[in-house]
N, C-alpha and C positions, 0 to 999 in steps of 0.2 A: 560387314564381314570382310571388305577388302582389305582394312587393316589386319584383321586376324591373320589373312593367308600371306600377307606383306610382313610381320614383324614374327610371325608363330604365336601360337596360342599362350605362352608360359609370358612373352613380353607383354602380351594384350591382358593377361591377370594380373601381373605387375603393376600396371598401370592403372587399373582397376581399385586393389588394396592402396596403392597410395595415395591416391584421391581419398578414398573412406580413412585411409591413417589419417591425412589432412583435413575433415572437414573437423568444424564446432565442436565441442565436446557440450559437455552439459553447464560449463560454469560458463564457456561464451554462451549458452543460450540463456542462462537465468538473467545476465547481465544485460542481452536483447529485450527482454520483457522487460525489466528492469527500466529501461530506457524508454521504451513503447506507457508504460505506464503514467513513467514522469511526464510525457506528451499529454498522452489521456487526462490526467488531470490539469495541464496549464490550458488544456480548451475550457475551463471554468471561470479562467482569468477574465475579466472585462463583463462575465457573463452574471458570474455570483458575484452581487455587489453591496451586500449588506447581513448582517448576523443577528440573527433572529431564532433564541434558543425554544419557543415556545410548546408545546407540546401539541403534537397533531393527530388525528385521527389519519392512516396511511393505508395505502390498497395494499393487498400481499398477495405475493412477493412483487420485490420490485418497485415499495411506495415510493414514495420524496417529496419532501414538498416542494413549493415551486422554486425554481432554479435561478430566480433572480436571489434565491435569499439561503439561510440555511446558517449551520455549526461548523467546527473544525472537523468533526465526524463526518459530514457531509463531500468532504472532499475526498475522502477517502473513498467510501461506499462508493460515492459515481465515479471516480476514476477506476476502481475495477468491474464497474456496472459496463465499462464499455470493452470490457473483457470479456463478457459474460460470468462475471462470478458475481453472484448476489451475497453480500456480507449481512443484508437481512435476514433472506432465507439460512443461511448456512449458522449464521449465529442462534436462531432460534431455533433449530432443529440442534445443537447441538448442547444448547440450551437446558432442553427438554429433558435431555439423557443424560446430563452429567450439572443439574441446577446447582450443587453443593460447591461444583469448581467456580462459581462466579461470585463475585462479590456479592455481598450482602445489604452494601451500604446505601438504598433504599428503602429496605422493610418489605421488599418484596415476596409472593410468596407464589407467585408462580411467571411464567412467562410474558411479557409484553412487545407484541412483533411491532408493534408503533416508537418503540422506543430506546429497546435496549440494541439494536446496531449501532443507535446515536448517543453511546456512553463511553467514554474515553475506555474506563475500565474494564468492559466486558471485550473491546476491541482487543487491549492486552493482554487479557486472559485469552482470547480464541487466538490469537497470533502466536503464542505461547504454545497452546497445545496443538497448534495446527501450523503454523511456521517456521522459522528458525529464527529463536532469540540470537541477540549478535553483540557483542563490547559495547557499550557506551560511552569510551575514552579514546579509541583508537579513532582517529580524523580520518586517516587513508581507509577504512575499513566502512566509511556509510558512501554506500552506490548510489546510483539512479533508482528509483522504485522502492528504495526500502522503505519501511515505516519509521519513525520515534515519537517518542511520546514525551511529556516533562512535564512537572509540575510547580506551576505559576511562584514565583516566591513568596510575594504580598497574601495570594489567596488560597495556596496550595490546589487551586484549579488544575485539575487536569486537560492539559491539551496535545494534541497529534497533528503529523502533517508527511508530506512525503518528500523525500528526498528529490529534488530535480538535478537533471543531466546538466546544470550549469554550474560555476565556481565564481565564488566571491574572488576578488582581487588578490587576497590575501593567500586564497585557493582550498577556501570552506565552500563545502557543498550547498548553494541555497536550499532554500524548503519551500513547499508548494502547501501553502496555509490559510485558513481562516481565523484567524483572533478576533475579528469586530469592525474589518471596513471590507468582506468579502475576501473572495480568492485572490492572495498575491503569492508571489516572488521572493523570498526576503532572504538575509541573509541573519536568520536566527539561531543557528544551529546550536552554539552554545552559548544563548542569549541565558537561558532558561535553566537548572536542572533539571537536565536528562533521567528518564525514568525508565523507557525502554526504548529500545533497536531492535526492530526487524524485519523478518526478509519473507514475502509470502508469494 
Protein backbone atom coordinates (compact mmCIF):
# COMPACT_ATOMS: atom_id res chain seq x y z
CA UNK A 1 0.00 0.00 0.00
CA UNK A 2 2.91 2.39 0.26
CA UNK A 3 3.04 2.71 -3.42
CA UNK A 4 -0.74 3.57 -3.49
CA UNK A 5 -0.28 6.64 -0.94
CA UNK A 6 3.32 7.45 -3.08
CA UNK A 7 1.88 7.57 -6.68
CA UNK A 8 -2.36 8.00 -5.78
CA UNK A 9 -4.64 5.33 -6.38
CA UNK A 10 -5.69 6.15 -10.33
CA UNK A 11 -1.56 5.65 -11.16
CA UNK A 12 -1.56 2.28 -8.97
CA UNK A 13 -4.77 1.11 -11.37
CA UNK A 14 -2.92 2.22 -14.38
CA UNK A 15 -0.43 0.16 -13.65
CA UNK A 16 -2.49 -2.52 -12.83
CA UNK A 17 -4.78 -2.53 -16.36
CA UNK A 18 -1.48 -2.46 -18.24
CA UNK A 19 0.04 -5.44 -16.97
CA UNK A 20 -3.44 -7.32 -17.73
CA UNK A 21 -3.58 -5.26 -21.31
CA UNK A 22 0.10 -6.91 -21.62
CA UNK A 23 -0.11 -10.32 -20.48
CA UNK A 24 -0.82 -13.68 -23.11
CA UNK A 25 -3.92 -13.42 -24.87
CA UNK A 26 -5.43 -16.89 -25.82
CA UNK A 27 -3.47 -17.58 -29.16
CA UNK A 28 -0.04 -17.07 -27.04
CA UNK A 29 -1.44 -19.69 -24.92
CA UNK A 30 -2.72 -22.26 -27.48
CA UNK A 31 0.72 -21.88 -29.09
CA UNK A 32 2.33 -22.69 -25.26
CA UNK A 33 0.48 -25.84 -25.17
CA UNK A 34 1.22 -26.30 -28.56
CA UNK A 35 4.83 -26.38 -27.73
CA UNK A 36 4.41 -28.15 -24.19
CA UNK A 37 2.88 -30.96 -26.24
CA UNK A 38 5.58 -31.31 -29.06
CA UNK A 39 7.84 -31.92 -25.79
CA UNK A 40 5.26 -34.48 -24.29
CA UNK A 41 5.59 -36.43 -27.27
CA UNK A 42 9.56 -36.31 -28.29
CA UNK A 43 9.91 -38.03 -24.57
CA UNK A 44 8.74 -41.19 -26.71
CA UNK A 45 11.79 -40.89 -28.78
CA UNK A 46 14.53 -43.48 -27.70
CA UNK A 47 11.53 -44.93 -25.72
CA UNK A 48 9.02 -46.30 -28.40
CA UNK A 49 11.38 -48.29 -30.49
CA UNK A 50 9.41 -50.47 -32.69
CA UNK A 51 5.84 -50.64 -34.59
CA UNK A 52 3.67 -53.21 -33.78
CA UNK A 53 0.08 -52.67 -35.18
CA UNK A 54 -1.45 -55.74 -33.50
CA UNK A 55 -4.53 -55.69 -31.86
CA UNK A 56 -4.77 -55.78 -28.09
CA UNK A 57 -6.89 -56.30 -25.36
CA UNK A 58 -6.47 -52.62 -23.19
CA UNK A 59 -7.54 -51.49 -19.62
CA UNK A 60 -10.20 -48.48 -19.79
CA UNK A 61 -9.58 -45.58 -19.67
CA UNK A 62 -6.26 -45.07 -20.14
CA UNK A 63 -4.99 -48.52 -21.84
CA UNK A 64 -1.63 -48.74 -24.00
CA UNK A 65 0.25 -51.25 -24.76
CA UNK A 66 3.57 -51.47 -23.67
CA UNK A 67 5.61 -48.44 -24.40
CA UNK A 68 8.59 -49.87 -25.89
CA UNK A 69 6.28 -50.52 -29.09
CA UNK A 70 3.02 -49.17 -30.44
CA UNK A 71 1.41 -47.32 -34.02
CA UNK A 72 1.56 -43.81 -35.24
CA UNK A 73 -1.74 -43.37 -33.26
CA UNK A 74 0.07 -44.10 -30.33
CA UNK A 75 2.16 -41.14 -30.25
CA UNK A 76 -0.58 -39.08 -30.35
CA UNK A 77 -2.82 -40.57 -27.61
CA UNK A 78 0.33 -40.66 -25.05
CA UNK A 79 1.53 -37.27 -25.84
CA UNK A 80 -1.88 -35.78 -24.72
CA UNK A 81 -2.10 -38.61 -21.96
CA UNK A 82 0.47 -36.53 -20.33
CA UNK A 83 -1.79 -33.75 -20.40
CA UNK A 84 -4.38 -35.40 -18.87
CA UNK A 85 -6.72 -35.72 -21.84
CA UNK A 86 -7.41 -39.39 -22.64
CA UNK A 87 -8.21 -39.59 -26.58
CA UNK A 88 -9.51 -43.23 -25.60
CA UNK A 89 -11.97 -42.23 -23.26
CA UNK A 90 -13.17 -39.16 -25.07
CA UNK A 91 -13.31 -40.91 -28.46
CA UNK A 92 -15.47 -43.60 -27.15
CA UNK A 93 -17.80 -41.71 -25.33
CA UNK A 94 -18.19 -39.58 -28.04
CA UNK A 95 -18.48 -42.44 -30.16
CA UNK A 96 -21.31 -43.75 -28.53
CA UNK A 97 -23.51 -40.55 -29.09
CA UNK A 98 -22.71 -39.67 -32.45
CA UNK A 99 -21.49 -43.56 -34.09
CA UNK A 100 -23.01 -42.54 -37.69
CA UNK A 101 -20.23 -39.55 -37.70
CA UNK A 102 -17.36 -42.09 -37.82
CA UNK A 103 -16.33 -43.95 -40.51
CA UNK A 104 -17.57 -47.13 -41.25
CA UNK A 105 -14.69 -48.72 -42.95
CA UNK A 106 -14.54 -51.59 -40.59
CA UNK A 107 -18.01 -53.24 -40.66
CA UNK A 108 -18.33 -52.20 -37.24
CA UNK A 109 -21.45 -52.08 -35.44
CA UNK A 110 -20.89 -50.67 -32.30
CA UNK A 111 -18.13 -49.35 -30.24
CA UNK A 112 -14.45 -50.83 -29.50
CA UNK A 113 -12.48 -48.87 -26.62
CA UNK A 114 -9.41 -51.33 -27.42
CA UNK A 115 -9.19 -49.92 -30.60
CA UNK A 116 -10.86 -47.25 -32.35
CA UNK A 117 -8.52 -44.35 -30.48
CA UNK A 118 -5.82 -46.28 -32.44
CA UNK A 119 -7.36 -45.50 -36.09
CA UNK A 120 -5.97 -42.84 -38.12
CA UNK A 121 -9.68 -42.07 -39.19
CA UNK A 122 -11.77 -41.88 -36.04
CA UNK A 123 -8.72 -39.64 -34.82
CA UNK A 124 -9.75 -37.11 -37.82
CA UNK A 125 -13.10 -37.34 -37.49
CA UNK A 126 -13.06 -36.38 -33.33
CA UNK A 127 -10.37 -33.58 -34.12
CA UNK A 128 -12.78 -32.48 -36.67
CA UNK A 129 -15.73 -32.24 -34.48
CA UNK A 130 -13.80 -31.37 -31.50
CA UNK A 131 -10.71 -29.33 -32.73
CA UNK A 132 -10.04 -26.80 -35.29
CA UNK A 133 -9.40 -28.20 -38.71
CA UNK A 134 -6.63 -25.92 -40.28
CA UNK A 135 -5.10 -25.42 -44.35
CA UNK A 136 -3.16 -28.21 -45.43
CA UNK A 137 -0.90 -26.06 -47.90
CA UNK A 138 -0.03 -23.09 -45.95
CA UNK A 139 3.78 -24.06 -44.48
CA UNK A 140 3.89 -21.00 -42.01
CA UNK A 141 0.38 -21.98 -40.66
CA UNK A 142 1.42 -25.91 -39.02
CA UNK A 143 2.71 -24.97 -35.23
CA UNK A 144 4.23 -26.85 -32.48
CA UNK A 145 1.25 -29.35 -31.29
CA UNK A 146 -0.83 -29.63 -34.15
CA UNK A 147 -2.05 -32.73 -35.60
CA UNK A 148 -1.72 -34.00 -39.59
CA UNK A 149 -2.61 -36.66 -41.02
CA UNK A 150 -1.82 -38.12 -44.77
CA UNK A 151 -2.19 -40.82 -46.72
CA UNK A 152 0.56 -43.15 -47.62
CA UNK A 153 0.83 -43.01 -51.74
CA UNK A 154 1.77 -46.79 -52.49
CA UNK A 155 -0.90 -47.95 -49.91
CA UNK A 156 -3.23 -45.05 -49.21
CA UNK A 157 -2.51 -45.99 -45.34
CA UNK A 158 -3.49 -43.61 -43.35
CA UNK A 159 -1.00 -42.00 -41.00
CA UNK A 160 -0.74 -39.07 -38.21
CA UNK A 161 1.96 -37.42 -36.35
CA UNK A 162 2.54 -34.10 -34.43
CA UNK A 163 3.96 -31.30 -35.29
CA UNK A 164 7.45 -30.55 -33.28
CA UNK A 165 8.78 -27.03 -31.95
CA UNK A 166 11.81 -27.73 -34.33
CA UNK A 167 12.58 -26.82 -38.25
CA UNK A 168 14.15 -28.59 -40.85
CA UNK A 169 17.06 -26.55 -42.54
CA UNK A 170 14.91 -25.59 -45.28
CA UNK A 171 12.62 -24.36 -42.20
CA UNK A 172 9.61 -27.18 -42.46
CA UNK A 173 8.23 -27.96 -39.43
CA UNK A 174 9.55 -31.68 -38.30
CA UNK A 175 7.02 -34.13 -37.18
CA UNK A 176 7.05 -36.23 -34.15
CA UNK A 177 6.12 -39.88 -35.80
CA UNK A 178 5.88 -43.48 -35.89
CA UNK A 179 5.78 -45.20 -39.47
CA UNK A 180 7.79 -48.62 -38.56
CA UNK A 181 11.12 -48.02 -36.60
CA UNK A 182 9.35 -46.20 -33.32
CA UNK A 183 9.13 -42.55 -32.39
CA UNK A 184 11.35 -40.17 -34.33
CA UNK A 185 12.03 -36.73 -35.44
CA UNK A 186 11.67 -36.38 -39.29
CA UNK A 187 11.52 -34.03 -41.46
CA UNK A 188 8.25 -35.39 -43.42
CA UNK A 189 5.93 -32.82 -43.53
CA UNK A 190 5.26 -32.85 -47.16
CA UNK A 191 6.84 -36.26 -47.83
CA UNK A 192 3.33 -37.65 -48.02
CA UNK A 193 -0.20 -36.28 -49.16
CA UNK A 194 -1.70 -34.38 -46.58
CA UNK A 195 -5.10 -35.30 -45.39
CA UNK A 196 -5.70 -33.29 -42.56
CA UNK A 197 -4.41 -30.36 -40.02
CA UNK A 198 -5.19 -29.79 -36.86
CA UNK A 199 -5.19 -27.99 -33.87
CA UNK A 200 -6.78 -29.57 -30.49
Amino acid sequence: MGRVKQYGLNSFLILILSVAITAPVSAASSISSGNKLAVDAKKQIGVTVSYDPTYRKLDFPRGDVAQDTGVCTDVVVRAYRLQNIDLQQLINVDMKANFSAYPNTWGLKSTDKNIDHRRVPNLETYFTRHGQPLSVTDKAGFLAGDIVSWRLPTSNLPHIGIVSDKLAADGTPLIIHNIGRGTQEENILFTYPIKGHFRY
